[in-house]
N, C-alpha and C positions, 0 to 999 in steps of 0.2 A: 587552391581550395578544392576544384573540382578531382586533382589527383589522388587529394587526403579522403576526401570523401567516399571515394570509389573504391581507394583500399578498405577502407573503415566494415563498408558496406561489403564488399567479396570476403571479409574474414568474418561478416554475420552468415554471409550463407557457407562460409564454410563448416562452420562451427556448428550447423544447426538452427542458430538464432534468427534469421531474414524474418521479417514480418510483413504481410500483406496484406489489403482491405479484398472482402470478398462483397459484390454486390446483391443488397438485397431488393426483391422488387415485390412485396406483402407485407401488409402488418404482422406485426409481431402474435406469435402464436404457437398453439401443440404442434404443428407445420409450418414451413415457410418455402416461400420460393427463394432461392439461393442461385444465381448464377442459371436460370432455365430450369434447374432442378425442383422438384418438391419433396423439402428434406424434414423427418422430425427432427423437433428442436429442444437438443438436453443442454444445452448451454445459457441461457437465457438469464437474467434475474429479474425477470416479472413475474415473481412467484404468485401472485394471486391472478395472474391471468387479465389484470384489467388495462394493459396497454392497449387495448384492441382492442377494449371495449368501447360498445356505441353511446356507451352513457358519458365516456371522459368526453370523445370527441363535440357529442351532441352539446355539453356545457360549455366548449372552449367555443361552438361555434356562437351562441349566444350571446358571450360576453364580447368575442368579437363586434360582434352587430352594435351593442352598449362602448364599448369602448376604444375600438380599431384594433389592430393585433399591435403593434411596437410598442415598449416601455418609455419613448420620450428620450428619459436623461435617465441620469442616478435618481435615487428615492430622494434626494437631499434634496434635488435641485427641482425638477417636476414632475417627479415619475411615480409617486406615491400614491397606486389607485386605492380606490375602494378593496378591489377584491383582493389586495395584496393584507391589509387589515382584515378584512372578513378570515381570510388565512391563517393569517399569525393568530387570530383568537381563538380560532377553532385550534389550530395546532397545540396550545400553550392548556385549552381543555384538554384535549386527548393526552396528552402529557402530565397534567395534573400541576404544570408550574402556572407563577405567575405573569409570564411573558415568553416569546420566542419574537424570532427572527427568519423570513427566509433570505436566502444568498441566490444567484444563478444558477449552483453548482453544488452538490455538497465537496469537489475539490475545489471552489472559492472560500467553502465555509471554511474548511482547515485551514488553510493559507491563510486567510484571513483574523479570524479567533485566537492562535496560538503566539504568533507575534503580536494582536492588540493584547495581551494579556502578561507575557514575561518578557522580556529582554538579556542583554550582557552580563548581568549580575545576578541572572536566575538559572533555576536548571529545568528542566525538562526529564520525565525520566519513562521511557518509551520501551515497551512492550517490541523487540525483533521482529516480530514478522507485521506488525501495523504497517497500516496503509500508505502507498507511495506520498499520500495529502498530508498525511499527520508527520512523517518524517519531514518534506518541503518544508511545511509550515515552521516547525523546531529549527531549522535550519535558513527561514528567515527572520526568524525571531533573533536570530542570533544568539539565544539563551546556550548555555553549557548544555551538550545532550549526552544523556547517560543511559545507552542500552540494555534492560535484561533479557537475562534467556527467556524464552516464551514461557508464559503462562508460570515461571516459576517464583511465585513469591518466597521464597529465600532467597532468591538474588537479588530480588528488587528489595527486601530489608535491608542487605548489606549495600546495595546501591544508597539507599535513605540515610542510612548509620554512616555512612562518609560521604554526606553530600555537604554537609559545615551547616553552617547556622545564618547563614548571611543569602541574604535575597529571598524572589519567591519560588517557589516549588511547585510545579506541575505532575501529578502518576496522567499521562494520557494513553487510553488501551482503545480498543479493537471490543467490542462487545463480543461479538459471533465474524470468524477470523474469514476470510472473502476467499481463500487459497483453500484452508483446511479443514473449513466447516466444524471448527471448537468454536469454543465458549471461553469467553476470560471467567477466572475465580470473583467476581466483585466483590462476592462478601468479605474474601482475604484481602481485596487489595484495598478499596475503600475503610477497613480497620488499621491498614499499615498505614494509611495514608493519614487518617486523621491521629494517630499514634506520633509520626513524626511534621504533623503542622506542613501537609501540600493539599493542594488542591485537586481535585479531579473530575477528569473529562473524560469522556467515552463517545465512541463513534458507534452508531447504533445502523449503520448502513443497509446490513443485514440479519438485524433483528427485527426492526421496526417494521407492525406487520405481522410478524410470525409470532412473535412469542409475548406474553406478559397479558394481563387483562386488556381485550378489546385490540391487544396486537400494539398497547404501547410500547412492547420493545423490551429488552431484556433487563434494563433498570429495575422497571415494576414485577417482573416476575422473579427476580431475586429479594426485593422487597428491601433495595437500597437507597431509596429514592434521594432519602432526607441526609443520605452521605454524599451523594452527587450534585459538584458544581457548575457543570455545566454536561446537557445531555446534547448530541450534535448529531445530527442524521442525513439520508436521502429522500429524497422525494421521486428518484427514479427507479426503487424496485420495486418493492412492493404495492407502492401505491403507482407505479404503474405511468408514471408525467417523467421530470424534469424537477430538479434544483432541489436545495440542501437548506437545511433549518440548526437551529441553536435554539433552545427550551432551557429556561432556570429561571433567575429573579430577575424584578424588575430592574433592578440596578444591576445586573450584569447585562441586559439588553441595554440597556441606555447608554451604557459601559459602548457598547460596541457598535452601537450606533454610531457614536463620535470616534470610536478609536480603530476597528477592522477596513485599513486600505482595502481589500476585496467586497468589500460592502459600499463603502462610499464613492470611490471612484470607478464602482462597475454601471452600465445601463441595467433599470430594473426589468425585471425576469416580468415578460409580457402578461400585462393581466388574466388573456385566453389563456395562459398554464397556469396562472393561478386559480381559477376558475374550473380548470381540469384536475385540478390535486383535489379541491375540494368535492368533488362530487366521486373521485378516488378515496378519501376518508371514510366519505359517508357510506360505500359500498362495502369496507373494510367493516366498519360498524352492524351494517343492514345483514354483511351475510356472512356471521363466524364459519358457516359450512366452509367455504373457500381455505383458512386456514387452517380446521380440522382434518381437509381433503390435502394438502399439498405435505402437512407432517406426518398422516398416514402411508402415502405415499413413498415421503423419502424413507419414514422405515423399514417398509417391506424393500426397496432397494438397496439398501447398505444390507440388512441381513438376504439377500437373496445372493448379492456380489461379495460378501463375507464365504456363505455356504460357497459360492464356487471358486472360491480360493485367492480372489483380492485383495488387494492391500486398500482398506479406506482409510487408514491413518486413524487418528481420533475424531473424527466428524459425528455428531449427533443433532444435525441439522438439514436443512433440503440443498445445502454446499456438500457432496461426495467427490472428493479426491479418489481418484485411483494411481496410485502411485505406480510409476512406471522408472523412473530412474534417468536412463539414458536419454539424452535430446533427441536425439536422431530417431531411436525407438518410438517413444510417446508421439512424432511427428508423423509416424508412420503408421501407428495405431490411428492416429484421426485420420488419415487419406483411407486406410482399409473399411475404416466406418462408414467414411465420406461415400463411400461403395454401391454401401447396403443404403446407402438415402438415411444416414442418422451423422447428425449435426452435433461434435462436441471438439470442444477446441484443445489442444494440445498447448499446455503450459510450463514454460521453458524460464530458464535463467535469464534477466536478475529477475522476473515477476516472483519468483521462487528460487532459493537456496540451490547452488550448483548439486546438483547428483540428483535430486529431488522432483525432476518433471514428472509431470503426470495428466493425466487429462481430467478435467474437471467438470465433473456433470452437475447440472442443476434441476429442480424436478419443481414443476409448476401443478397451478389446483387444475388447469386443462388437460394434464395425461390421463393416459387412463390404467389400467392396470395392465390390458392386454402391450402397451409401450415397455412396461418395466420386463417385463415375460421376452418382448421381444429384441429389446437390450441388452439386458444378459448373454441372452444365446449369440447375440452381435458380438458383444465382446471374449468370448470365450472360441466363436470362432477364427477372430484374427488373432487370440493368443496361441492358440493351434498353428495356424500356417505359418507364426513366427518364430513359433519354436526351434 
């Protein structure tokens, strides 16, 4: 074992691929201490800044006081606090459904959801570049899985048009894509879908928050609601905590209450973070300024990194790709930044399509303008010395 390993391992670093944890000693924020250093921070997805804030902590610490920090057990057995309910109601308002669900993780929620839902005799029919959780999950379902190209509904029609007529039918996408900073078509796919009799789910991970009335999420800002069956999110960017939800009808919560293994035999997700989301919501609500600042922001950076000649791919979100190609390059574009004390991580194969690395900046409501000014000029001078 130890022999297979070590080879496995010396052909990721030769390849480019090695991956390492780097030490942080700060909360999350426009700066961080990284390793002694004090680096800004473009890689982040606490796009509204409220990881850090003394409002999440100050509630988590509270509930602690009320109810100890550990979940107990699973929610089945005796772990079903109060504040896990105050939660889901609140969440299932801000959504505008009948019910939700939180999970520990929104990678429990896919895992979870997609196998309670199809099996052996269904299909699944899955957007290419979706999330490593939504692929898992189709792949424990054990459901047929049918890939399309990104974002192209004509292929997903002729996926539908030869999927047969027997079993159920899942379209699961990618709202706002976590690599490339797009947007799924919903309004195409949600008509193709209800056209050929499936279902659909969308993972809102990186929308919720940003986009839609009050930051519900890219559902309501397409204005698809009433075509969507089940909406699935995080609770770890935007809002700034930990753990992952499922929003629709009541009987698909109750649905999943009995039937998602990653719900029923996980311990429930400690009520101090339930407690922390929610005073995360409310902050989402109290201050649209935060989300009008972080989508201003990522604008003026895609066209400022446009005008100096980068590639952002199709991003129209506070996810900017810069496309760099080579592994080894893009790995060395982040060390050259690492430099200048600017924090962005360098994204390599399988996270992303071989040829395709890039580094992937994220732009939170705590930059300021003078960071995007000074980013730029960061990044144009390490494409100079690596010319």
């Amino acid at each position: 074992m130890k022999n297979t390993l070590s080879q496995e391992l010396g052909a990721a670093r030769a390849g480019g691929l090695y991956r390492s944890m780097r030490s942080l000693f700060s909360r999350q924020g426009r700066e961080v201490l990284l390793e002694g250093r004090r680096v800004l921070n473009f890689c982040s997805n606490d796009y509204l800044g409220l990881a850090g804030d003394e409002r999440l902590s100050a509630a988590a610490v509270e509930s602690s006081a009320r109810y100890g920090f550990g979940g107990g057990a699973s929610r089945l057995v005796c772990g079903n606090s109060e504040e896990h309910l105050l939660l889901e109601h609140e969440l299932a308002r801000f959504k505008g459904t009948e019910a939700a669900l939180v999970f520990s993780t929104g990678y429990m929620a896919n895992v979870g959801i997609i196998p309670a839902l199809c099996g052996r005799e269904d299909t699944v029919f899955s957007d290419r570049l979706n999330h490593a959780s939504i692929v898992d999950g189709i792949i424990l379902s054990r459901a047929h899985m049918r890939r399309y190209r990104h974002l192209d509904m004509q292929d997903l029609e002729r996926c539908l048009q030869n999927s047969g007529k027997h079993g159920r039918k899942l379209v699961v996408t990618d709202t706002v894509f976590s690599m490339d900073g797009d947007v799924a078509p919903l309004g195409e796919l949600t008509r193709l879908a209800r056209r050929y009799g499936a279902w659909v789910m969308v993972d809102e991970a990186h929308a919720f928050g940003l986009f839609g009335p009050g930051g519900a999420g890219m559902v309501q800002e397409a204005g698809v609601a009433e075509r969507v069956d089940v909406q699935m999110g995080t609770l770890s960017k935007a809002v700034g905590a930990c753990g992952g939800y499922v929003a629709g009808s009541r009987e698909l919560i109750d649905y999943l209450v009995n039937r998602a293994r990653s719900f029923i035999y996980s311990t429930a997700l400690p009520p101090a973070v339930a407690a922390a989301i929610r005073a995360g919501l409310g902050i989402m609500r109290a201050e649209p300024e935060r989300r009008a600042r972080v989508l201003f922001l990522a604008g003026r950076l895609r066209t400022e990194l446009r005008r100096a000649g980068f590639n952002t791919m199709e991003s129209v979100t506070p996810v900017i790709p810069v496309l760099i190609g080579d592994t080894f390059k893009a790995r060395i574009f982040s060390e050259k930044l690492m430099e200048q004390d600017i924090l962005i991580s360098a994204i390599r194969p399988p996270t992303v399509p071989s040829g395709t690395a890039r580094l992937r900046i994220t732009v939170t409501a705590l930059h300021l303008e003078e960071d995007i000014v000074r980013l730029v000029a960061a990044l144009v001078n390490v494409r100079d010395q690596l010319a």
